[in-house]
C-alpha positions as CSV (number, residue, x, y, z in Angstrom):
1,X,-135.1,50.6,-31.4
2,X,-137.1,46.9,-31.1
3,X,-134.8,44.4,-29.6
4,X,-134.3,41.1,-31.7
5,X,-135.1,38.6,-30.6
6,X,-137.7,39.4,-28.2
7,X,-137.9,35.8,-26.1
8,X,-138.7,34.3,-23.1
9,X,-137.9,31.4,-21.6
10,X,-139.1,28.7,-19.6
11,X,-137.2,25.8,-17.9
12,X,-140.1,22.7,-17.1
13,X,-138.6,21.0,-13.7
14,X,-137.2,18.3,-16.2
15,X,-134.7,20.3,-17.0
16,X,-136.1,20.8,-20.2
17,X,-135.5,24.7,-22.1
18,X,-138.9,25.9,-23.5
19,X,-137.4,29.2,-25.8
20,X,-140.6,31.3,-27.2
21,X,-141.1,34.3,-29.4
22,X,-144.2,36.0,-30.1
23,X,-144.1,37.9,-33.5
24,X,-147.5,39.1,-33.9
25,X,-147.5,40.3,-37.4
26,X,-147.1,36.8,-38.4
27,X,-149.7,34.4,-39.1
28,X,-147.6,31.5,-38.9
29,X,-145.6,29.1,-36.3
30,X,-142.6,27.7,-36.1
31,X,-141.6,25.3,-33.9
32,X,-138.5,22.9,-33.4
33,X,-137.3,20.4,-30.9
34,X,-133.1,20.3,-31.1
35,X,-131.1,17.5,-29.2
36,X,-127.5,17.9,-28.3
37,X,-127.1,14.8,-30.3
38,X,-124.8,14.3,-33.7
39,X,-122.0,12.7,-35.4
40,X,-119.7,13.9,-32.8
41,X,-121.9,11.8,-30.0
42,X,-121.1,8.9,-31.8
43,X,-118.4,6.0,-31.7
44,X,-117.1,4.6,-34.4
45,X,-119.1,2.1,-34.3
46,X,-121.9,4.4,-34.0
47,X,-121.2,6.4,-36.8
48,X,-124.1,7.4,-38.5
49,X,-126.4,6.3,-35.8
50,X,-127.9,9.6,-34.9
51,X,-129.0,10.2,-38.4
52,X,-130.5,6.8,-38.7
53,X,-132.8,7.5,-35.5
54,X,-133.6,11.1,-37.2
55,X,-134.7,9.2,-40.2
56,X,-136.6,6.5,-38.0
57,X,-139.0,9.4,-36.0
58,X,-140.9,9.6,-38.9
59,X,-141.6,5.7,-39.9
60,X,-144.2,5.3,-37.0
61,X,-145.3,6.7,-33.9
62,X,-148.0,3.9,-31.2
63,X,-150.5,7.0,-32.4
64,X,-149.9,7.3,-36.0
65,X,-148.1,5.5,-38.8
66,X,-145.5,7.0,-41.6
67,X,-148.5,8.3,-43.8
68,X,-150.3,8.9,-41.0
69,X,-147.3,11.3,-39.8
70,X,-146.7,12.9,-43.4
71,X,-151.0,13.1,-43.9
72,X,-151.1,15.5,-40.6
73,X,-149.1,18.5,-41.6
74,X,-150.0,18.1,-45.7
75,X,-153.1,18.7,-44.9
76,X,-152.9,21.6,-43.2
77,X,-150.6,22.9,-46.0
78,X,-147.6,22.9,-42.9
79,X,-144.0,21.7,-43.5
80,X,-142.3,19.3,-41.7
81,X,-138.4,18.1,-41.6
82,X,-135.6,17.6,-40.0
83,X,-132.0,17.3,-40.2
84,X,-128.4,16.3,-38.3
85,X,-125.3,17.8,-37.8
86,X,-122.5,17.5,-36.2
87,X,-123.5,18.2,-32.6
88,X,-127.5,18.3,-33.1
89,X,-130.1,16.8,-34.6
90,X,-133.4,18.7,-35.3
91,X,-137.6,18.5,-35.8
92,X,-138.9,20.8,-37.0
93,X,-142.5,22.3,-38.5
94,X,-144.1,25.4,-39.8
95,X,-147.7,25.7,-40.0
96,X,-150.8,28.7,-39.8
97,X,-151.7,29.6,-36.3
98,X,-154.3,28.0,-35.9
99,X,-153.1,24.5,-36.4
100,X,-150.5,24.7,-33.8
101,X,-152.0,22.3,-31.8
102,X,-151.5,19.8,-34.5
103,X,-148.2,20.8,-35.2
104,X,-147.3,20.3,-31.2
105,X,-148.9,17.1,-31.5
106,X,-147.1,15.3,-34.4
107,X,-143.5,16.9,-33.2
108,X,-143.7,15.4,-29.7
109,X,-145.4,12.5,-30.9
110,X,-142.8,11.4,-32.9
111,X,-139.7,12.6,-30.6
112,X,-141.6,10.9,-27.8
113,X,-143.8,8.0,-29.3
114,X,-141.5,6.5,-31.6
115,X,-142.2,2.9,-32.4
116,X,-138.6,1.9,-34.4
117,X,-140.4,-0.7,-35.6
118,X,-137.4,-3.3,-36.9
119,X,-139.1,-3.6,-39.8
120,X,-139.4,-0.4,-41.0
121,X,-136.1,0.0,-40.0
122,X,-134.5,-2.6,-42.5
123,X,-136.3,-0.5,-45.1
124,X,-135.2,2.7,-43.8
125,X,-132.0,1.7,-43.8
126,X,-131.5,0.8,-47.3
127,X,-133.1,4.2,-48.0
128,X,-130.1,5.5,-46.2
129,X,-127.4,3.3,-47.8
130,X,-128.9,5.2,-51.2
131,X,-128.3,8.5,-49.7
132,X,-124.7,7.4,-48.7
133,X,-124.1,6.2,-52.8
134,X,-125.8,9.7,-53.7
135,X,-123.2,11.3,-51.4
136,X,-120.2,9.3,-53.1
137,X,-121.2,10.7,-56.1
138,X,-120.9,14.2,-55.2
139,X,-117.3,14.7,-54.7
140,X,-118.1,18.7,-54.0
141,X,-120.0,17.6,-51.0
142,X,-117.6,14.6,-49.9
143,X,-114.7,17.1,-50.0
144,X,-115.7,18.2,-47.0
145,X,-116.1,15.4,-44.8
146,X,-112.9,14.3,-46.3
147,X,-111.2,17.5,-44.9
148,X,-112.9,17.3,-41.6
149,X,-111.9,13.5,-41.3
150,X,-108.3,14.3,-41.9
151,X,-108.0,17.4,-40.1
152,X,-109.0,15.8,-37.4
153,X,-107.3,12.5,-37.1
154,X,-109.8,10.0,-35.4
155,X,-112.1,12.7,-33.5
156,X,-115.8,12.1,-33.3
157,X,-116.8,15.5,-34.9
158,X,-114.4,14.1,-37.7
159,X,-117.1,11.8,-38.7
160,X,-119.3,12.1,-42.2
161,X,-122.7,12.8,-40.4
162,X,-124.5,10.6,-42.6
163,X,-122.7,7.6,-41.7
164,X,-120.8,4.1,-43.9
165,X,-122.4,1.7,-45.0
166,X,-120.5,-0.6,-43.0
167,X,-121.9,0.6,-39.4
168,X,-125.5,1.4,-40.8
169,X,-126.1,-1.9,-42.1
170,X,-125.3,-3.3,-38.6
171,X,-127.3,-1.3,-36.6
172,X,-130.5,-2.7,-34.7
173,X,-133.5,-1.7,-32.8
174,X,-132.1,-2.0,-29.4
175,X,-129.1,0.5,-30.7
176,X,-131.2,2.8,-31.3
177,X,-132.9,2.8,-28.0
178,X,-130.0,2.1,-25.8
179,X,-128.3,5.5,-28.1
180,X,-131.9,7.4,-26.9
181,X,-131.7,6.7,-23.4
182,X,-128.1,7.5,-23.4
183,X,-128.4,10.7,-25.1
184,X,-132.1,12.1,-25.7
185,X,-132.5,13.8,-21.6
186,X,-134.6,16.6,-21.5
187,X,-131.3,18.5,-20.2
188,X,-129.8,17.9,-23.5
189,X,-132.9,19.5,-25.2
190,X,-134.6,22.6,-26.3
191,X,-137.3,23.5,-28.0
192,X,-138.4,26.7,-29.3
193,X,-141.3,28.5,-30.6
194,X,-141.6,31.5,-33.0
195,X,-144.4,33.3,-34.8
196,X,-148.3,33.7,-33.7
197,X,-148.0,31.3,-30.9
198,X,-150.1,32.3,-28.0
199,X,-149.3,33.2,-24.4
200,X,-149.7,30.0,-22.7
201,X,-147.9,27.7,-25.5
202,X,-145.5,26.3,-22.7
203,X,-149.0,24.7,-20.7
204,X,-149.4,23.3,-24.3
205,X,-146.3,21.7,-24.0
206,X,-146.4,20.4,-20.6
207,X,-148.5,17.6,-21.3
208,X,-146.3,15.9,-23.1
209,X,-143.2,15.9,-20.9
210,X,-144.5,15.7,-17.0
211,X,-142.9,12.1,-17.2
212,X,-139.8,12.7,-19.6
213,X,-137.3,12.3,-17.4
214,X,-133.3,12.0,-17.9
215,X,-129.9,12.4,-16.5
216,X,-127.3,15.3,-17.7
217,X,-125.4,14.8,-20.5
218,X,-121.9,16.1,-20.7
219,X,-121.0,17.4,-24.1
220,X,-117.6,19.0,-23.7
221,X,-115.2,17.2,-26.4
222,X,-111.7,16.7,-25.9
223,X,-109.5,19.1,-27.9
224,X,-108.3,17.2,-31.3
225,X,-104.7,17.2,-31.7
226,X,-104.5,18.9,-35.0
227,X,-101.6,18.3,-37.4
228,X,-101.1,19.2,-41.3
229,X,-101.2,17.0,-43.6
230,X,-101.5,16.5,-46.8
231,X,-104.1,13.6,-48.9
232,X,-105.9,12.3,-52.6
233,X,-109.3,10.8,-52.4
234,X,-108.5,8.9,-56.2
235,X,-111.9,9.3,-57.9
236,X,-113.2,9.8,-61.6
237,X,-114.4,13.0,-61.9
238,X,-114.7,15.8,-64.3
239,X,-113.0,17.9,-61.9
240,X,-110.7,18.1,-59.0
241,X,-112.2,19.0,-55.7
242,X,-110.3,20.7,-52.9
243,X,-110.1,21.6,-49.2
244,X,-107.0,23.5,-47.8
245,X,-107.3,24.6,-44.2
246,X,-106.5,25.0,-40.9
247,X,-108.1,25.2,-37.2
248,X,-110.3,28.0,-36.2
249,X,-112.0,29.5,-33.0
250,X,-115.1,27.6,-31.2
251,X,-118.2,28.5,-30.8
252,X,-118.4,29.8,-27.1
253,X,-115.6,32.3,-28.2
254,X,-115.4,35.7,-28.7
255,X,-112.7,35.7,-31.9
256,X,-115.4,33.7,-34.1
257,X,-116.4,37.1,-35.0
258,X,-113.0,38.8,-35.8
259,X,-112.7,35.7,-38.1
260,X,-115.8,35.4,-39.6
261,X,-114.8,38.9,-40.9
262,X,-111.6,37.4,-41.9
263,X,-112.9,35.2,-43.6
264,X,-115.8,37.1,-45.6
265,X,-113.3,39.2,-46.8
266,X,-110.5,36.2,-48.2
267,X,-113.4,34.0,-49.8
268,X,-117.3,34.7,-48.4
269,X,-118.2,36.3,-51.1
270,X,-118.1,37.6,-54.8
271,X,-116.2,40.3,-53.8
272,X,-113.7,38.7,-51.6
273,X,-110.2,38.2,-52.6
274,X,-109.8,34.4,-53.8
275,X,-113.1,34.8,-55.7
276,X,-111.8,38.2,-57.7
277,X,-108.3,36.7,-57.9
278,X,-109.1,32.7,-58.7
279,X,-112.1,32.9,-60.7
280,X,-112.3,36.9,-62.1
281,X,-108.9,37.8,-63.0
282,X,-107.6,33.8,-63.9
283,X,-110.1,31.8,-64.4
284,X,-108.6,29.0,-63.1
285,X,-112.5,28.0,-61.0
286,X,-116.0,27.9,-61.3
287,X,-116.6,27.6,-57.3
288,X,-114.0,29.2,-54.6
289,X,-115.2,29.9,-51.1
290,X,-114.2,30.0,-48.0
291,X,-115.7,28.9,-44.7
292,X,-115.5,28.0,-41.3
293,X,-117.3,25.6,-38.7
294,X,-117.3,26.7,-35.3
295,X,-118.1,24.2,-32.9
296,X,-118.5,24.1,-29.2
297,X,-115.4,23.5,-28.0
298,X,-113.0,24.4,-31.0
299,X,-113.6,24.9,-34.6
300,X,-111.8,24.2,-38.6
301,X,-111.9,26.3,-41.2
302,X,-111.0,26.1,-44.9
303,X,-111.1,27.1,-48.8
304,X,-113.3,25.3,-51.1
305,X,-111.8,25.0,-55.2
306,X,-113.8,23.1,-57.6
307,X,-111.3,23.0,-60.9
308,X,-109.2,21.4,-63.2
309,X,-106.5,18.8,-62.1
310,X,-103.9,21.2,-64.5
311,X,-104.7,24.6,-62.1
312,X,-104.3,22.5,-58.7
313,X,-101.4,23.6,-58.4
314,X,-101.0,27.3,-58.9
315,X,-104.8,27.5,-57.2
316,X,-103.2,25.9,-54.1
317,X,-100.3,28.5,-54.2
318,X,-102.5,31.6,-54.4
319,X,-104.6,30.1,-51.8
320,X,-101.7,30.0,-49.3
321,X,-100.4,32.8,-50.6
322,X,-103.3,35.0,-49.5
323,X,-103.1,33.1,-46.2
324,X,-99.8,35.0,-45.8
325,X,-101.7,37.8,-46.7
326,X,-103.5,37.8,-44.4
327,X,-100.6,37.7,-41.4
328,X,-98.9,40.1,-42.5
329,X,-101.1,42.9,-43.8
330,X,-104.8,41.9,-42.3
331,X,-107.4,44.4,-44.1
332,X,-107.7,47.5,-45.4
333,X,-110.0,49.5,-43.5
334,X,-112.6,50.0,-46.3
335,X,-112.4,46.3,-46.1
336,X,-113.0,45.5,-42.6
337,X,-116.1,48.3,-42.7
338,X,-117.4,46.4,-45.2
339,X,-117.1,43.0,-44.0
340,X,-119.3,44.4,-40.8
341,X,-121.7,45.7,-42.7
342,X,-121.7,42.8,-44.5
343,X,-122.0,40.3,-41.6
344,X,-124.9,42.4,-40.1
345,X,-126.8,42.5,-43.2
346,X,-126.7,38.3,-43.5
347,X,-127.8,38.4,-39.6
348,X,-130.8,40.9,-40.0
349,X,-131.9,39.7,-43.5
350,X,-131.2,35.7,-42.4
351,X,-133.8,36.3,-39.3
352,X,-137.0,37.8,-41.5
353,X,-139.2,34.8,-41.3
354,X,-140.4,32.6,-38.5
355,X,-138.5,29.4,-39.3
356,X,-135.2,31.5,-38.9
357,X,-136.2,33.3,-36.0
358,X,-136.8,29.9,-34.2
359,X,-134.1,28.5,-35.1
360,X,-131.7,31.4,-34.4
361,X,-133.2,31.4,-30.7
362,X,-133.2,27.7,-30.4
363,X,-129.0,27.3,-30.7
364,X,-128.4,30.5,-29.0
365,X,-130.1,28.6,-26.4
366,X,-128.2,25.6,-26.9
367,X,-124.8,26.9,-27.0
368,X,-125.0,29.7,-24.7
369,X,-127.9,29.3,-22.4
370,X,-129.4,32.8,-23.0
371,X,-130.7,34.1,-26.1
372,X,-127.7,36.5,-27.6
373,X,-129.7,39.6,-29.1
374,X,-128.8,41.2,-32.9
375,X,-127.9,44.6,-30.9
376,X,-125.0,42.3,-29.2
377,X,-124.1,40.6,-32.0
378,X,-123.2,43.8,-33.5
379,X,-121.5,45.2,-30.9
380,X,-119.2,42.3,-30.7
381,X,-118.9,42.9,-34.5
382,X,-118.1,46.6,-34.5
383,X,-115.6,45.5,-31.9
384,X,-113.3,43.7,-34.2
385,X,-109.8,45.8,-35.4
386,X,-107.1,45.1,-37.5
387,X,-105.3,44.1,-35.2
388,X,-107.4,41.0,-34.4
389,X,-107.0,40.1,-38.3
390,X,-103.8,39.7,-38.2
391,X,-103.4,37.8,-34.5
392,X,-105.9,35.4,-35.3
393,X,-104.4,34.9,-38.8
394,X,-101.0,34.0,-37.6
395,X,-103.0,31.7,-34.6
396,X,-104.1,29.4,-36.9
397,X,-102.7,29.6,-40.3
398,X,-99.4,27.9,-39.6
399,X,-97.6,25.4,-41.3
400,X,-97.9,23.1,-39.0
401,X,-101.9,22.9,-39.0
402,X,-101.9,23.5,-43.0
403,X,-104.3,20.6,-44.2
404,X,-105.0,19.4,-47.8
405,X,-107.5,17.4,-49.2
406,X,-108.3,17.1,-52.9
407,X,-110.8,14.5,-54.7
408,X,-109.7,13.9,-58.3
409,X,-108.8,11.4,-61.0
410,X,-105.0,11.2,-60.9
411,X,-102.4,9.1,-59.4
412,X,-100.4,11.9,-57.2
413,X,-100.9,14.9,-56.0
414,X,-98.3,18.3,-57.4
415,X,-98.4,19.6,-53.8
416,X,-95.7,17.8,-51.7
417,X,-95.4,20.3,-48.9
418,X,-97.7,23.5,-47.2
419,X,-95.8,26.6,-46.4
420,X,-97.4,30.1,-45.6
């Protein structure tokens, strides 16, 4: 049996994590650089400030300009993006073997080189503004911020990612820098490598960062105190928008398994319970899902409804009502055999090309300084009982954490109170 992933890794006296994999039955490379760096870095008056500089490393370089960027991995038919979360941002590109020598080149160019010209940046920003009015109006994607921001009451990883208006029209150049310095060490760092890269692709990298130097960032985040609760975004829409949720495990722990299982089976899929019960048997919505966010230090998790103001109501109800469920009965075992071979299939499957491969190594690194291989993963999966079910559903759906937020065009909300 071949072990996936098969990486190595290399540490340059920076502190910075070099994560390769060689696939030789591949004919292309990808590579990405990730920085412990998101919303949940930020202040409040930050907020949105990390996707602002993600948008920035690609309006200039002092080697190349913004077409001059775009120009070098167009034409060599490569892809280039990149994107920000809550606890990272990431660069990434996928090109043919033999153009990774370009592809190193423009990534560490612009991660290293940036100009943040304040010119461009007045532009940029106006460009970002427009995504933030895009975002408003789509109350299926705002839903979720909303829940986070509520859930959490104040905490940094509470933050909408791509920022307000507010704090991204103030920001300036020397923000931007002062935010770098503070936050973009090579200790906070990783980049990784997967596909047809050859054997010495870390002495390709060198180069670049002999002189990068930085101090330790700590990202531990204080625990958020969370408490229920219950809120209406008032906004005219077609439909009504809802998250109802609670907490959930972290990243770094074990039980994220045991609940992702949990969760698979009560909304992940079209199979699950609230998707045969809401949407197959009633009708009563379009979209129902469950999901959870694991992040480092603790996690939230919650059911998505999109559907009519009238079915609010009884969807809310049948919604807690499998959350109780859940504590007292757990799953069937047919069910939780299923949801394991379900979760392994998504890993295997989700990991067949390059692009996935690098970034599944590249936040393994991140969160847990080793690359965790597929054969652990299911092991910890075949691991999971019952019995878990049911003591992780009673951790964290209780009353007291039971959080509502809806998006819709009406005055009140039905729902005065949470109970499961």
């Amino acid at each position: 049996m071949i072990t996936i992933p098969q990486a190595k890794k290399i540490v340059l006296p920076n502190g910075l994590r070099v994560v390769t994999e060689e696939i030789p039955t591949m004919r292309s490379v990808s590579m990405g650089i990730l920085a412990g760096v998101g919303s949940g870095s930020e202040t409040t008056k930050e907020a949105g400030l990390s996707h602002c500089i993600e948008h920035m490393m690609f309006k200039g370089t002092k080697k190349r300009s913004a077409y001059e960027i775009a120009h070098a991995l167009d034409s060599i038919g490569g892809k280039m993006n990149a994107y920000t979360s809550k606890e990272t941002t990431v660069y990434y590109a996928v090109v043919l073997d033999r153009h990774i020598d370009t592809q190193i080149d423009v990534l560490c160019d612009m991660v290293l080189g940036s100009l943040f010209d304040p010119k461009e940046m007045e532009i940029e920003k106006g460009v970002i503004l427009e995504e933030i009015k895009m975002y408003e109006d789509t109350p299926d994607e705002l839903i979720h911020d909303l829940f986070a921001e509520k859930i959490l009451h104040g905490h940094p990883l509470g933050q909408p990612t791509i920022g307000r208006a507010e704090t991204v029209r103030s920001f300036k150049r020397e923000n931007i820098i002062d935010y770098i310095g503070r936050l973009y060490s090579p200790k906070n760092m990783v980049i990784s490598l997967a596909g047809a890269i050859p054997a010495n692709v870390a002495d390709l990298l060198k180069p670049y960062f002999e002189k990068y130097e930085g101090k330790a960032v700590p990202l531990k985040q204080p625990q958020p105190a969370i408490k229920g609760s219950i809120s209406l975004k008032k906004k005219k829409t077609e439909q009504s928008h809802l998250c109802l949720g609670t907490g959930g495990p972290s990243q770094l722990d074990d039980d994220r398994f045991a609940f992702a299982i949990l969760d698979n089976i009560m909304g992940g899929s079209m199979s699950s319970h609230l998707f045969q019960e809401v949407r197959e048997k009633r009708g009563l919505a379009y979209s129902i899902y469950s999901t959870s966010s694991p992040f480092r230090d603790f996690g939230i998790a919650y059911t998505y409804a999109g559907i009519s103001k009238e079915n609010l109501e009884q969807v809310v109800a049948l919604i807690l009502t499998e959350f109780t469920r859940m504590k007292k009965e757990g799953l069937t075992p047919a069910e939780l055999e299923r949801a394991k071979e379900y979760m392994k299939g998504t890993t295997v499957l989700g990991l067949e090309s390059t692009a996935s491969r690098m970034s599944y190594i590249m936040r393994s690194e991140f969160y847990y300084n080793r690359i965790i291989t597929i054969d652990e993963v299911f092991e910890k999966i075949d691991r999971v009982t019952n019995d878990d079910i049911i003591r992780l559903a009673n951790q964290y759906f209780r009353d007291e954490f039971l959080t509502l937020a809806v998006i819709g065009d009406m005055e009140e909300l039905p729902v005065k109170e949470l109970r499961c």
